[in-house]
N, C-alpha and C positions, 0 to 999 in steps of 0.2 A: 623636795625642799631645795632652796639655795641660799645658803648662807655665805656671805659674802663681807669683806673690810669694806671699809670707806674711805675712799681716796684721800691723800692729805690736802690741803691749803696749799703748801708752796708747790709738788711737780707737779699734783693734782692726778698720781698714780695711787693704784690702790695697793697698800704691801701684799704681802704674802700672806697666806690661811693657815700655812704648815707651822702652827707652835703648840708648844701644851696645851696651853689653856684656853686653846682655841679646839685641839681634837679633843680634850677632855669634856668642853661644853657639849660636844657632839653626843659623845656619849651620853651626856645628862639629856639631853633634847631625847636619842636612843631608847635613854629609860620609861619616858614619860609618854613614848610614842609605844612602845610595847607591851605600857598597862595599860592604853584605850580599851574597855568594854563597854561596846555598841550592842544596846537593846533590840532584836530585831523578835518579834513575834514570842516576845519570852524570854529568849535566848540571848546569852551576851556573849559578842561576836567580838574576839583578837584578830590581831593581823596573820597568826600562824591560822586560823581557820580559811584564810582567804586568799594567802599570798602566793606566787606561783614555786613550787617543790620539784627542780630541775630531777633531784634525786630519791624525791620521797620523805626528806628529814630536813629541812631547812631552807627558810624562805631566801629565792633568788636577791634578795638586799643589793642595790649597787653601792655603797660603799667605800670610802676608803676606812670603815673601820673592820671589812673584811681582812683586813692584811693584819689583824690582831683577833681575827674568829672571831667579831662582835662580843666582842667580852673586855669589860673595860679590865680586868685583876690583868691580865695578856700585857698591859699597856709595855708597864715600867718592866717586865722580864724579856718583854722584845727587843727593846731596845727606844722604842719612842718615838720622836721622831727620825731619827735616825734610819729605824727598822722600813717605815714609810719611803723615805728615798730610795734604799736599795731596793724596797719592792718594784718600785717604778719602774726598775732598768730589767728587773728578773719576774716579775709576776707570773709570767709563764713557765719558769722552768724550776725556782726557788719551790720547796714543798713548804716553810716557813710563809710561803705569802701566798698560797692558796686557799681561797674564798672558806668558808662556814662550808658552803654549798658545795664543796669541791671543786672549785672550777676556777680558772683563774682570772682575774679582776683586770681590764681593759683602765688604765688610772685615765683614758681621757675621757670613759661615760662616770665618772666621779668625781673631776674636777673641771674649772674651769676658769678663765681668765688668765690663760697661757699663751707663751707662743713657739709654735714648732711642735719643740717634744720638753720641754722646760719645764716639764710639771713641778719643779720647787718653787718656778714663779706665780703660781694657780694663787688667785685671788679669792677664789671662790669653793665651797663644798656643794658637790651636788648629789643628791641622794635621790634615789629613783625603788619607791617600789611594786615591784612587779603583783599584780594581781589576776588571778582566772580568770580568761574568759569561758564562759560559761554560755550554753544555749540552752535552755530547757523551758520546755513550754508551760511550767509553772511559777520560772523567772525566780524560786526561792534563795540558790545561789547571786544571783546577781541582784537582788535584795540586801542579803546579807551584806556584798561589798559598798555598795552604795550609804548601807546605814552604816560603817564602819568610818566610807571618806568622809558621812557628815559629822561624825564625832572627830574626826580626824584635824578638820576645818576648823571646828570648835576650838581644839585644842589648842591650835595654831595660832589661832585670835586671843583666846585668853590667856594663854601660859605662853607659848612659847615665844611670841612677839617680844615679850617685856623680860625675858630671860634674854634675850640676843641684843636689844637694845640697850641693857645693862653692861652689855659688854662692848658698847662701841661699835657693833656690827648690824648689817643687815640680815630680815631674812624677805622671801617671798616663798609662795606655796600653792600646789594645786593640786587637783585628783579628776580621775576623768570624767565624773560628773560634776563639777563645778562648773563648767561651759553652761551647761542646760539648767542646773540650778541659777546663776546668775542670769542667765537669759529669760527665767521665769519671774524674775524679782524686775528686771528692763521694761518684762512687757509688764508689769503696773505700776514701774515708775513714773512713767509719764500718761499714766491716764487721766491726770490733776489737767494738765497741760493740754494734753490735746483735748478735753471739754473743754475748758477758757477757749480754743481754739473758735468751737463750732460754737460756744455761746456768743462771742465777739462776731462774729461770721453772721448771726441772726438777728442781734442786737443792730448790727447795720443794716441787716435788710429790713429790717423791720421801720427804721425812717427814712432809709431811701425810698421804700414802695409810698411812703405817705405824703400829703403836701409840705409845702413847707413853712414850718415850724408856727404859726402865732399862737399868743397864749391865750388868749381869747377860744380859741374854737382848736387847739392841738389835741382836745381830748378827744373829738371827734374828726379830726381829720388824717391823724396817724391812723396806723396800719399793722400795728403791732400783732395781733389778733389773725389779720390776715398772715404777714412774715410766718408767725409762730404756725400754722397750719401748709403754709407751702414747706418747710422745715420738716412736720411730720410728714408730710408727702414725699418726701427726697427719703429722711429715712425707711418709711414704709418699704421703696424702692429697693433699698441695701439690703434689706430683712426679707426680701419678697424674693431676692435672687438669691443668698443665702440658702433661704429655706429649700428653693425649687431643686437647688443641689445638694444640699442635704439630703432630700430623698433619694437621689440618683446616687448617694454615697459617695459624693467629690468634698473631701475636707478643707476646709477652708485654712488659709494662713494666716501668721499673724501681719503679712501685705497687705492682703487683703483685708483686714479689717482694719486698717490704718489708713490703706490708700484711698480705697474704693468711695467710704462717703463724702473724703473731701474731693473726690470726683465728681461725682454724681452733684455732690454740691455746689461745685463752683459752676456744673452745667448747670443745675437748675436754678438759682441763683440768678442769673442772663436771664433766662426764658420767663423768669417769674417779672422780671423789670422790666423786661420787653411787651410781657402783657398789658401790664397795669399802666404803662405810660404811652400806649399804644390805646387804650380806652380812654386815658385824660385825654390824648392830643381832638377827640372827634367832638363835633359839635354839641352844644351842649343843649342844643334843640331839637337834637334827635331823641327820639327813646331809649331806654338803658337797653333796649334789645339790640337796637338798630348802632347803637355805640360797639357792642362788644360783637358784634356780625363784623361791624367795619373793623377793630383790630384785628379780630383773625385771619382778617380779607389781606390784610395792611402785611400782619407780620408771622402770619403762618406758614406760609410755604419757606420762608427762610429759617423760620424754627423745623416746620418736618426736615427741609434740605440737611441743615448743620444736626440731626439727629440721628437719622436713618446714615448718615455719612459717619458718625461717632461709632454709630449700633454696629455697622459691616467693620470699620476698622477694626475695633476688636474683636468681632466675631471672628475672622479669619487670622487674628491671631491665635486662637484655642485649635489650631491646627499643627502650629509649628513645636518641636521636642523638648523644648525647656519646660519641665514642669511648675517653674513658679512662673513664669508668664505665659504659661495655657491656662492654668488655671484664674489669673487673674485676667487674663483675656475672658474667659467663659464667663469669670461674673460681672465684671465691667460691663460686657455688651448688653448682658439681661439687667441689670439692674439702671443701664442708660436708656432701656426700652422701654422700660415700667415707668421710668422718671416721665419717660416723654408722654407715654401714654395718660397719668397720671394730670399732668400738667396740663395737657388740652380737653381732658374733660374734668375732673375734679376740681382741679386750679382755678377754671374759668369760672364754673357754679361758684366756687368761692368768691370771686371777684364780685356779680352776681353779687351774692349777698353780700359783701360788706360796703359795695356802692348804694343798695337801699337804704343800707345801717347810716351810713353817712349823710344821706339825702331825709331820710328818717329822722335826723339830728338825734341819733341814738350813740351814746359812749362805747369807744373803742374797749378793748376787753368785757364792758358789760355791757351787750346791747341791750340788756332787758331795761335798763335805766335810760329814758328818754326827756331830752335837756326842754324848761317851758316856754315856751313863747318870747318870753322877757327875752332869753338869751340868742332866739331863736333872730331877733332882728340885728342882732349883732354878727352873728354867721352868715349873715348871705351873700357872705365870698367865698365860702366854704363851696369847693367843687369847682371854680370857677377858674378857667382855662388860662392861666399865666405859664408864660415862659421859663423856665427855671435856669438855674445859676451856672450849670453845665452846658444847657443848649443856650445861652448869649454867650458861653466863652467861645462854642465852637463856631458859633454864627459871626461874631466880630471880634476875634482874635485868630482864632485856632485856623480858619478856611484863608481869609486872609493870608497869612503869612506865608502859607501852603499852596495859594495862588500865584505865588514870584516864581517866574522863572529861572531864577538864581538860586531859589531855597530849592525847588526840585530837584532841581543840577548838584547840589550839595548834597540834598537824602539820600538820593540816590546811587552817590558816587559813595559815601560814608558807607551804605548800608551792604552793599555789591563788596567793598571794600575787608571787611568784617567779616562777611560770609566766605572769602577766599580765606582768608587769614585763620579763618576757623578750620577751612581745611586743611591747612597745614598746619595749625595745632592739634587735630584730630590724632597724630600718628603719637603726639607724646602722653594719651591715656593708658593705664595701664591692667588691666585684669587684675583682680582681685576683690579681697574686702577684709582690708585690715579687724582681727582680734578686736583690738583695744578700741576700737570706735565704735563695734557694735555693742559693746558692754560698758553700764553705768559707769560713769565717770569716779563714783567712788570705791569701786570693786577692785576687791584685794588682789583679783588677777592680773589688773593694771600694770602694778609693781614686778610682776611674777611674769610676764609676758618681755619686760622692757630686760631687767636679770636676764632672761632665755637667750635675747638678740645678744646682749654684752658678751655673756661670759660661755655660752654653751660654744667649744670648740669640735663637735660632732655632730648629727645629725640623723637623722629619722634614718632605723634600719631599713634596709632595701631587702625585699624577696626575689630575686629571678626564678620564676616557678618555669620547672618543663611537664610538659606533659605528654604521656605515651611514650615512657624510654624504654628501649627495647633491649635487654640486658643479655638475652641470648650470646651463645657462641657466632653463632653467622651474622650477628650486627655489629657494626661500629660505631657506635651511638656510643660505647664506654669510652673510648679513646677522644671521642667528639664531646666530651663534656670535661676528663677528669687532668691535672694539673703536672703529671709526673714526667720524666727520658719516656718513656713508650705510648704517652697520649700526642694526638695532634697538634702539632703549633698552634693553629686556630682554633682548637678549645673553649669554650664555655668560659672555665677559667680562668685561662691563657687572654684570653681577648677582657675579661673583663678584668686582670692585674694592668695589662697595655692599657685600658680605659682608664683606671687611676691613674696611671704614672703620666699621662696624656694629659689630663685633665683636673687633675690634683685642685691645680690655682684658681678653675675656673664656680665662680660661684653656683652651685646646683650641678655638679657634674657629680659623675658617680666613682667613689675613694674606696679601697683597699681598706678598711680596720685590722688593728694588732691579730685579728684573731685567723687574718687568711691562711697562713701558714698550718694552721690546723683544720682550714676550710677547705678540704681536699674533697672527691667526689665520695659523698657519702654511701654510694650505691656499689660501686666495686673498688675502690681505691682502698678506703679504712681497711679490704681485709689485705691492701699491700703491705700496709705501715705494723700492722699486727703479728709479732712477733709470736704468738701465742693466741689462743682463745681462750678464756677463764669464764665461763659463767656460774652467775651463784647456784642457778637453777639444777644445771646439769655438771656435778662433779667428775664422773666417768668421763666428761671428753679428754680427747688425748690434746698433748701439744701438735700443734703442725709447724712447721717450720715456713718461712716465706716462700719456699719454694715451691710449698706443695700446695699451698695458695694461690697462689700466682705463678702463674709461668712467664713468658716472653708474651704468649700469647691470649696473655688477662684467664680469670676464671670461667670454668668451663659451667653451661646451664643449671646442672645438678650442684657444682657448690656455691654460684651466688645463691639458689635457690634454698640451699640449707643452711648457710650462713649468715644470708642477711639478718634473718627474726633473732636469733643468735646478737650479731652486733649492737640490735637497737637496743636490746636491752641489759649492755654489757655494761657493770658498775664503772668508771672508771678510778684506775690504782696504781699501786706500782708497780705491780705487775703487767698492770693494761693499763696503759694510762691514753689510750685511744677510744676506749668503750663510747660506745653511740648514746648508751640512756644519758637521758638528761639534753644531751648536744643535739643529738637526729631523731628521738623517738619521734617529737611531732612534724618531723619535716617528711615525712614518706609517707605516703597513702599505701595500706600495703593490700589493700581491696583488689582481689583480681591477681596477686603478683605472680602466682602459682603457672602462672601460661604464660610467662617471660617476659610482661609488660608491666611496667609499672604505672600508674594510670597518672600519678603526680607528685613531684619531690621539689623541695627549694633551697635554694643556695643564699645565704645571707651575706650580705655586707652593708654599707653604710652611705645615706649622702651625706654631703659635705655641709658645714654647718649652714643651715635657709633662716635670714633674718627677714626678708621680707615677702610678703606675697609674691611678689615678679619673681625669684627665686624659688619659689616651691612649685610654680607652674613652669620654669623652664627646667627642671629640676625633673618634674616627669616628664616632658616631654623632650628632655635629654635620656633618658630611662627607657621612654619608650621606643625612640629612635635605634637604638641601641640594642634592644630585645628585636627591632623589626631585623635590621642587618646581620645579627647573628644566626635568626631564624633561618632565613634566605639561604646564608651562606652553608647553614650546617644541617637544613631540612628538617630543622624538627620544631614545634613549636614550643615558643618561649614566651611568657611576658613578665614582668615585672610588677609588683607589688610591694608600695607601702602603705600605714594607715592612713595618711591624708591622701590617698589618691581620689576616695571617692568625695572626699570636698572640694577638690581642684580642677576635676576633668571636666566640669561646665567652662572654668576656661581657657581651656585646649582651642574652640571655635566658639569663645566669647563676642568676640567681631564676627564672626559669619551669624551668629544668631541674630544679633543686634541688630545687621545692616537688613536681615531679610527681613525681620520683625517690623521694622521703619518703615522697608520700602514695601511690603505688602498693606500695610496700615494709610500709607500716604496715598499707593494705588487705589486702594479699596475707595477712599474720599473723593476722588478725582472719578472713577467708574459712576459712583453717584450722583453727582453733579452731572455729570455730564447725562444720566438720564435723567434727572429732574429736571433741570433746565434747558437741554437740547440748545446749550450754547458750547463749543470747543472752546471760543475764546475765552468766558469766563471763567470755566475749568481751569484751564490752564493758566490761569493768574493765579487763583486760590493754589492750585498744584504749587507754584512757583511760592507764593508766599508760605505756605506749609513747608515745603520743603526747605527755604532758609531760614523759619527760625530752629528748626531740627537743627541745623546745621550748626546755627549760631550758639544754640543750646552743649551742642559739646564742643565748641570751642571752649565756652564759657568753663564747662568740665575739663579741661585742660589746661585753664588757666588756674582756678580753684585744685587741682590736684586731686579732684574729683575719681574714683576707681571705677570700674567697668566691670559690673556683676549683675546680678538678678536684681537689685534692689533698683539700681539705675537702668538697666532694662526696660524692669518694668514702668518705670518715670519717662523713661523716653517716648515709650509706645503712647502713657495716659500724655504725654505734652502735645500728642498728635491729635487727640480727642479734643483736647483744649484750645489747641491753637486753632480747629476749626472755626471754636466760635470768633474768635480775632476776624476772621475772614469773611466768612458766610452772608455773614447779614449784611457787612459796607458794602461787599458784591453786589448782594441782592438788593437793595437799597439802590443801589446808583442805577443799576441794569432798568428798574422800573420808573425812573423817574425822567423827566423829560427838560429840555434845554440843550446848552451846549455841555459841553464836558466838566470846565469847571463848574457852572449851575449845577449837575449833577453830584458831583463831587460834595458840593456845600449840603444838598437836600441828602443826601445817606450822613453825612456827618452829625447833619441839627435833629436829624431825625432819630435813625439810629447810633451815632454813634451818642447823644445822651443819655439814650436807653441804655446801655449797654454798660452793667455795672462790672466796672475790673477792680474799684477799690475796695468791693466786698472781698473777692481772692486774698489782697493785698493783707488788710487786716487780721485775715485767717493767718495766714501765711508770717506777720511778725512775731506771733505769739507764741510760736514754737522756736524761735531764737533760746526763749527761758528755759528749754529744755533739757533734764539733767541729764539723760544718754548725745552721745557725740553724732550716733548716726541719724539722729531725728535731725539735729542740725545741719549736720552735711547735706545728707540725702533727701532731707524733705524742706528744711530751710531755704537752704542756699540755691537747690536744685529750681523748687516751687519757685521761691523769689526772681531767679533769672529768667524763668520760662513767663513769667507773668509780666516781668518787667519787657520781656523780646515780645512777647504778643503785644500789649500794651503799645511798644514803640513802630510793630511792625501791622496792627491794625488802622493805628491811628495816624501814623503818619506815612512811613514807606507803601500801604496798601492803595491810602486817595491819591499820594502822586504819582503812583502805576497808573491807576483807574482814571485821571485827569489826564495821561498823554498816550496810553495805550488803550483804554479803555474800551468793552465793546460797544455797540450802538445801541442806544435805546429802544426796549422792548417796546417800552409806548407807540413812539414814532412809526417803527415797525409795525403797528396795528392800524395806527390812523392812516399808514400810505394803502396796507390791505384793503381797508375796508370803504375806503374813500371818502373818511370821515372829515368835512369840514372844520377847522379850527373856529366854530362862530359859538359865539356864547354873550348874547345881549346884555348887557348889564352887570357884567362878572370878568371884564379885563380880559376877555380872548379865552378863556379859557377852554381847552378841548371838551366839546361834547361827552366826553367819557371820562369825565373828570368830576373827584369827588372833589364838592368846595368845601372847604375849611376856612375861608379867609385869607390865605395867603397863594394865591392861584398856581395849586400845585396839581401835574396830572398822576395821576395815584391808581387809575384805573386801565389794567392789563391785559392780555392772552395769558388765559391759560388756569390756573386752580381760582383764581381773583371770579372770573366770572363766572365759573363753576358755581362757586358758591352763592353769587348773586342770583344766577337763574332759577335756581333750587329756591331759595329765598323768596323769589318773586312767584314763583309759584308756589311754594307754601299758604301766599296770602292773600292769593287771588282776587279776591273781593278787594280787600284793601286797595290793591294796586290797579284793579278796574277804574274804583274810583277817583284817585289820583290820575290817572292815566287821563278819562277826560277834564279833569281841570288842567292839566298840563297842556293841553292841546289845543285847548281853546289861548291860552295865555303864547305860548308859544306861537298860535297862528297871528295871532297879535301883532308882537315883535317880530316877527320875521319877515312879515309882508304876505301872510296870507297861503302857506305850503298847503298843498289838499291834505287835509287831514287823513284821509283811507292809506298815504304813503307812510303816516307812523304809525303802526299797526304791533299787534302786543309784541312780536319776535324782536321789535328796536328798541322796548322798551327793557324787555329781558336782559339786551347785549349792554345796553347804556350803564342798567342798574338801577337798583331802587332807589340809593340817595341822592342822585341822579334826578331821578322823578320828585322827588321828593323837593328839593332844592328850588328848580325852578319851579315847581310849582306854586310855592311860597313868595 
């Protein structure tokens, strides 16, 4: 709990906590917190069944209403407030201001919003209670506490809130499962949100795949039907890699089930646009076979290329040690394999039928309903090959402007510009992942979170754990750890009192708390300080005096050996007011001790107050710095422990994971390419353009304020995936297409880049702006949006004015000089022999998977192509002047291609 004043209007200071009716409220909060009974299995569970029992009789409470024994009648015979401040100054040595628990109260873990040692100016109460940890593998204790915090929570929200508000104060509150309770309420806050997401996301593919719009024939000419069926193909995909690892017992996260389908998505999304307007663009006097042969011919191998390059990217990240991006590497890869797979045979059939449905003049969503005649002469523009709205921007606007040699000089200088600038904004991202963003924005921990940074003037206990201390007479391992005239200067303790007083100021450095002076070496020192030994157990022991204790020469084997069990369980009093129970019982592992070693014991102290994440990661790894040079120095092992260490040490080498992560992902694309296409140079453009929008992307993150954790990790890795598709296809596009540089440049643009849906992403991607957790906004908003908007800028424009002045040479050309193929084509404007005509004399036909396919094809249909074959030859011997015929023989018709044959033969 923190209960805290509210600053005034005019210094805009907050007063003081310390008055009546301010610790009297406490008490009343005290009361109402002491009668919670929490239902667990029958059973109604108090905080005394659960609370931690330093001594066996009473819960550790942090407190300042220990300095009155938690008992409100105490108040007005102590003295009051009064009695309060002098505790401050005496808590350790006054018997008037020792704890309930007997032990004495540290006033800076109970107050806060001081400064120095000023605790009269503490703004705030803070109350901490201590609870069991518990391991048992029936989990019934740690049941119990957890039903306890949520009656606790209850509490807090309905009583206590409007008790403290009544008084002009604040409070905030939390229990250590509220983090995961809240986080279970985040992850289905926004499942409203992210469906609008993918509903929007399909609602647009669904009229982008279709013609466009008239009202006449839109019922059959959209595509909704088809969208809604490539949509279950993508999910099918997520469900299919899920499940595959589900078997294997790899659990999934909730990244992963956030990221993954708008992955998969936004790939298959492209590849589904790329088919279907890759089937419009073919003649519409071919057959529906001979159409959907030629798109795969057209835009397959840059779909396998940008897939199999997706698949290996992440596949070789489910190698590297982060387990939330191995894991999401392992399902990404398999679930972008299935999409692909999916897509080129399922997808296609589907295309396949809903092009008969449309040619059928059959109703989209209900093909069984076929439109009559009447309407049927109204439709016969339905299917009918027009240019659409994106490929005339790109044809006389977009290629245009991007043809000046002034606008390239400018992209290029801008975009080159931007990517350095990002490098040097790279260095001011910071590791972490803020609390309060990962959690609903209306979650009470909000408030509770934002109190901790203001007012908490202490910080996370620290453990320096040793392990294997050798307590024997012939070691020095006691004098190398404990604090006294007869231990080594360089000590254990010694070096970690110089670490506070060294590093006090610095934020996340490691502090000395009130309690060091009594934090002496619990293993042989406590029995120097021990005037006596009292235990309850064993009455007959005698007094020893410190000498017979201790000598000059520390305790000899035989009396640490019967002393110590002795210590740990000594009450402490006024007689013993050093007793171990309670203070050391659980700090010694006493397993084994009997042979002179002690297997593991810890020293407590405290870091300095960590308000923000960069604080708690340099914080341990000020900690661990610290455990490594003492080790060294004093040979024994040491290391440090607090409880946030094991949420922070991912990042200790947050950037080494990162950059390997990237740079194996971006290699793995570039390996591929370069064995698909057997070009260096085209590689290495896509290399080049992949690798600067990564680049720009955490620029971007540095400007936004963006944190460096798992979540953006793994955004960075999926941006790698994505940003292939930006690349791939304009590449591949241009590489096959024939002219000069800039003619090539225009024909990848009109061709694929209208294909090439980025404002389906875009759509997706605004819709989770509404979202009521912060980190969907950050991380998936802001992140998504940049990366889509730098692909976007860096496909469409910095990629064709690379490929227009560096670009490599056409593969075409490249075949026609091989094979010694005449540029003659009678009646069709020059057009290369191996060229499929469309109407606009483009050469479209390749080396390499292009006529693989055609050959196989032509041999499929032998007959067919027999008989074409001699109608072609005679019409051909025609026009040409008469070639012997026995010279085109079936292997030239094979290489040419069927619609090749087909074309001129017509």
């Amino acid at each position: 709990l923190v209960l805290a004043t509210v600053p005034d209007d005019v210094h805009e200071k907050s007063p003081s906590i310390l008055t009546d009716d301010n610790i009297k409220l406490l008490f009343e909060i005290q009361k109402k917190i002491d009668g919670i009974r929490a239902n667990y299995s029958g059973s109604m569970i108090s905080l005394t069944d659960i609370c931690m029992k330093p001594l066996g009789q009473d819960c550790a409470t942090q407190s300042v209403l220990q300095y009155f024994k938690m008992d409100a009648e105490n108040y007005d015979s102590y003295g009051g407030v009064d009695h309060v401040s002098y505790c401050f100054q005496h808590f350790t040595s006054a018997d008037a201001c020792m704890s309930a628990f007997k032990a004495p109260l540290d006033p800076s873990t109970a107050l806060g919003g001081f400064s120095g040692s000023n605790y009269s100016e503490a703004s705030a109460f803070i109350v901490t209670y201590p609870v069991n940890n518990v391991l048992d593998k029936e989990g019934n204790e740690t049941g119990k506490a957890v039903a306890w915090e949520k009656a606790f929570i209850q509490l807090a929200q309905d009583e206590l809130l409007q008790m403290v508000q009544s008084k002009n104060l604040t409070l905030s509150f939390s229990s250590e499962s509220s983090i995961e309770e809240e986080l279970k309420r985040e992850s289905t806050a926004d499942a409203i949100t992210i469906l609008i997401s993918y509903l929007v996301m399909f609602a647009y593919i669904s009229l982008t795949l279709g013609d466009a719009p008239r009202l006449s024939s839109f019922y059959i000419s959209s595509k909704v039907l088809l969208g809604f069926s490539g949509v279950v193909l993508v999910m099918l995909s997520v469900l299919g890699s899920v499940g595959f690892f589900s078997i294997l017992g790899v659990k999934s996260t909730l990244i992963i089930m956030e990221v993954i389908p708008f992955l998969v998505l936004a790939v298959g999304v492209d590849n589904m646009c790329i088919l279907v307007h890759a089937v419009k663009r073919q003649p519409l006097e071919l057959p529906l076979e001979g159409r959907i042969s030629n798109a795969l011919v057209e835009v397959g191998p840059s779909i396998t290329l940008a897939s199999l390059s997706e698949v290996l990217a992440f596949a070789v990240g489910s190698f590297i040690p982060m387990p939330a991006c191995r894991v999401f590497s392992m399902f990404a890869a398999l679930a972008v394999l299935l999409d692909f797979l999916l897509q080129v045979t399922a997808f296609v059939a589907l295309i396949v039928f809903d092009f008969l449905r449309a040619e059928d003049k059959r109703v989209d969503c209900f093909p069984c309903i076929k439109v009559s005649s009447s309407y049927a002469d109204s439709d016969k523009g339905i299917g009918r090959k027009k240019i659409g709205l994106l490929a005339r921007y790109m044809k006389e606007v977009h290629v245009p402007i991007l043809s000046l040699w002034g606008v390239k000089f400018l992209v290029i200088s801008v975009f080159v510009a931007f990517a350095v600038a990002s490098i040097a904004l790279c260095t001011r991202i910071e590791p972490g992942l803020e609390q309060k963003i990962v959690l609903p924005r209306d979650s009470y921990l909000q408030g509770y979170f934002n109190n901790i940074s203001e007012y908490l003037r202490i910080g996370p206990p620290l453990y320096f754990v040793v392990k294997n201390y050798n307590y024997s007479s012939e070691s020095r391992q006691t004098n190398q750890l404990c604090s006294i005239s007869q231990c080594d200067s360089n000590s254990l303790l010694n070096e970690i009192a110089r670490a506070s007083l060294k590093l006090l100021v610095a934020v996340g450095s490691l502090q000395m708390g009130a309690i060091v002076p009594q934090m002496i070496s619990h293993l042989a020192v406590p029995l120097v300080k021990l005037p006596v030994l009292q235990m309850d157990y064993a009455k007959t022991v005698q007094r020893a005096s410190v000498t017979q204790i201790f000598r000059m020469t520390g305790p000899s084997t035989s009396q640490f050996k019967e002393k110590l069990p002795w210590f740990l369980i000594a009450l402490p009093s006024a007689d013993c007011s050093k007793g171990g129970h309670g203070a050391y019982t659980t700090s010694v592992e006493l397993l084994g001790y009997e042979n002179g070693v002690i297997q593991a014991s810890s020293f407590r102290t405290y870091h300095t107050p960590l308000n923000k994440q960069v604080d708690y990661v340099n914080s341990m790894r000020a900690a661990r710095d610290f455990s490594s040079r003492v080790s060294d120095s004093l040979k024994i092992e040491i290391f440090p422990y607090s409880v946030f260490y094991m949420f922070f040490e991912q990042y200790l080498n947050i950037w080494k994971t990162a950059l390997i992560n990237l740079a194996i992902a971006v290699g793995a694309v570039f390996v591929v390419c370069l064995v698909i296409t057997c070009s260096l140079w085209s590689s290495a453009i896509i290399l080049l353009v992949l690798a600067m929008i990564v680049i720009d992307l955490l620029g971007v993150m540095a400007i936004l304020k963006i944190q460096l954790n798992a979540v953006s990790v793994v955004n960075l890795v999926m941006s790698v995936g994505i940003a292939v598709e930006f690349c791939v296809h304009i590449t591949h596009a241009f590489s096959v297409s024939s002219g000069d540089k800039d003619q090539r440049m225009e024909e990848a643009l009109v061709t694929m880049g209208a294909s090439w849906n980025h404002a389906t992403k875009l759509v997706g991607v605004l819709v989770l702006c509404f979202s009521r957790t912060e980190v969907f906004v950050v991380y998936y908003f802001q992140m998504y949006l940049a990366l889509v908007l730098l692909g976007f800028l860096h496909g469409l424009v910095f990629l064709p004015v690379v490929l227009s002045i560096f670009g490599p040479p056409s593969r075409c050309v490249l075949v026609e000089k091989q094979e010694g193929i005449q540029r003659i084509c009678p009646g069709f404007g020059g057009v290369s022999p191996g060229a499929v005509h469309d109407g606009t004399q483009r050469c479209k036909r390749c080396k390499g998977l292009e006529q693989a396919a055609w050959v196989q094809w032509v041999m499929l249909n032998g007959f067919a192509a027999q008989q074409i074959r001699h109608r072609w030859l005679k019409l051909f011997a025609e026009r040409s002047g008469g070639f012997p015929t026995d010279y085109w023989s079936r292997d030239v018709i094979e290489r040419l291609g069927l619609d090749v044959v087909i074309g001129w033969s017509r």
